[in-house]
Residue, then its C-alpha position, 0 to 999 in steps of 0.5 A: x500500500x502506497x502512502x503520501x507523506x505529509x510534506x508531499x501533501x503540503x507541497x500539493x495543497x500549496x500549489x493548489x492555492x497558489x494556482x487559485x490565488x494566480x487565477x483570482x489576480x488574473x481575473x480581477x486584472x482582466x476584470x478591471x482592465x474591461x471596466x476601464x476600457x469601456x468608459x462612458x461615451x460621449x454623445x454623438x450628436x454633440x460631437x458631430x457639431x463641433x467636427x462640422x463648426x466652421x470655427x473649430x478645427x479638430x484634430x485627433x492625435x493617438x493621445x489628444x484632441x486637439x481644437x483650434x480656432x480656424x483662421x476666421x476667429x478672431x483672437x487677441x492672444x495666444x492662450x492654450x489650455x490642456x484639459x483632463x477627462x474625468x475618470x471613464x469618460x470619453x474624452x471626445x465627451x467634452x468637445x462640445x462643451x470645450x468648443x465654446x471658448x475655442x469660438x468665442x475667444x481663439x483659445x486652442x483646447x488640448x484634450x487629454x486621452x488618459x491612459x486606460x481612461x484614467x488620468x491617474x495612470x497617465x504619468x505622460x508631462x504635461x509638454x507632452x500634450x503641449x507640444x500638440x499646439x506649439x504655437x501657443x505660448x501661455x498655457x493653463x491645465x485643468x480638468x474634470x472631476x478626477x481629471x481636475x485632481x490630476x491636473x492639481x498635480x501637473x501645476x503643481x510639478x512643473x519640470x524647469x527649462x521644458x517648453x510648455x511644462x510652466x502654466x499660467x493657471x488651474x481651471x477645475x470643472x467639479x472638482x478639487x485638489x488633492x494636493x497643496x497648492x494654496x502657497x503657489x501663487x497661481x490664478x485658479x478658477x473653480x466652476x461647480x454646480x449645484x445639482x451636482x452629487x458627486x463632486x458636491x458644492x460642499x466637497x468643493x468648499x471642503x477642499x478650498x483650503x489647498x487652493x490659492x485664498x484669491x480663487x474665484x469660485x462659480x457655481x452654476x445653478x442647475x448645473x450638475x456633475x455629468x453636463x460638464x461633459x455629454x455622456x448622459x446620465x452618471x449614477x449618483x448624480x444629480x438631476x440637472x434643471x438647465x440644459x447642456x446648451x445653457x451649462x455651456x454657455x455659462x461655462x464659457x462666459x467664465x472661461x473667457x473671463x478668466x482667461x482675458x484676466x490671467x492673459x496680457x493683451 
C-alpha cells in the first residue's frame, strides 16, 4: 500500500492555492482592465457639431484632441489650455462643451486621452500634450472631476527649462485638489454646480483650503456633475434643471473671463 507523506501533501495543497490565488489576480486584472476600457461615451450628436463648426478645427492625435480656432476667429492672444477627462469618460465627451471658448475667444483646447481612461495612470508631462499646439505660448491645465485632481498635480510639478511644462493657471470643472497648492501663487478658477452629487458644492468648499485664498469660485445653478461633459446620465448624480446648451454657455462666459484676466493683451 502506497502512502503520501505529509510534506508531499503540503507541497500539493500549496500549489493548489497558489494556482487559485494566480487565477483570482488574473481575473480581477482582466476584470478591471474591461471596466476601464469601456468608459462612458460621449454623445454623438454633440460631437458631430463641433467636427462640422466652421470655427473649430479638430484634430485627433493617438493621445489628444486637439481644437483650434480656424483662421476666421478672431483672437487677441495666444492662450492654450490642456484639459483632463474625468475618470471613464470619453474624452471626445467634452468637445462640445470645450468648443465654446475655442469660438468665442481663439483659445486652442488640448484634450487629454488618459491612459486606460484614467488620468491617474497617465504619468505622460504635461509638454507632452503641449507640444500638440506649439504655437501657443501661455498655457493653463485643468480638468474634470478626477481629471481636475490630476491636473492639481501637473501645476503643481512643473519640470524647469521644458517648453510648455510652466502654466499660467488651474481651471477645475467639479472638482478639487488633492494636493497643496494654496502657497503657489497661481490664478485658479473653480466652476461647480449645484445639482451636482458627486463632486458636491460642499466637497468643493471642503477642499478650498489647498487652493490659492484669491480663487474665484462659480457655481452654476442647475448645473450638475455629468453636463460638464455629454455622456448622459452618471449614477449618483444629480438631476440637472438647465440644459447642456445653457451649462455651456455659462461655462464659457467664465472661461473667457478668466482667461482675458490671467492673459496680457
Amino acid at each position: 500500500m502506497t502512502t503520501v507523506s505529509a510534506p508531499r501533501r503540503f507541497g500539493r495543497t500549496a500549489v493548489r492555492v497558489l494556482i487559485a490565488l494566480a487565477l483570482v489576480v488574473v481575473l480581477v486584472v482582466v476584470g478591471f482592465l474591461a471596466w476601464a476600457s469601456t468608459p462612458m461615451r460621449g454623445e454623438r450628436g454633440a460631437a458631430i457639431e463641433v467636427w462640422t463648426n466652421p470655427s473649430v478645427q479638430v484634430t485627433s492625435t493617438p493621445h489628444s484632441i486637439v481644437m483650434a480656432p480656424t483662421s476666421g476667429v478672431s483672437t487677441s492672444r495666444s492662450s492654450g489650455l490642456v484639459f483632463i477627462p474625468g475618470a471613464r469618460v470619453d474624452p471626445y465627451a467634452y468637445m462640445f462643451v470645450m468648443s465654446g471658448i475655442v469660438e468665442a475667444e481663439g483659445v486652442t483646447v488640448v484634450i487629454t486621452k488618459p491612459t486606460l481612461n484614467l488620468a491617474f495612470f497617465d504619468t505622460r508631462p504635461l509638454s507632452e500634450f503641449t507640444a500638440d499646439a506649439p504655437d501657443v505660448a501661455n498655457w493653463y491645465v485643468g480638468g474634470h472631476s478626477l481629471g481636475g485632481v490630476r491636473s492639481c498635480m501637473l501645476a503643481d510639478s512643473p519640470t524647469p527649462g521644458v517648453v510648455g511644462a510652466e502654466v499660467s493657471g488651474l481651471i477645475l470643472f467639479a472638482s478639487y485638489c488633492a494636493n497643496d497648492l494654496s502657497g503657489s501663487g497661481l490664478p485658479v478658477l473653480s466652476i461647480g454646480g449645484s445639482n451636482d452629487l458627486l463632486s458636491t458644492p460642499q466637497k468643493i468648499a471642503d477642499g478650498a483650503p489647498l487652493l490659492p485664498s484669491d480663487t474665484l469660485f462659480i457655481e452654476i445653478e442647475g448645473a450638475n456633475h455629468a453636463q460638464f461633459g455629454n455622456y448622459g446620465l452618471q449614477p449618483g448624480d444629480g438631476e440637472a434643471t438647465i440644459s447642456s446648451e445653457q451649462q455651456r454657455t455659462e461655462i464659457t462666459r467664465a472661461l473667457a473671463a478668466f482667461l482675458s484676466a490671467g492673459t496680457t493683451e
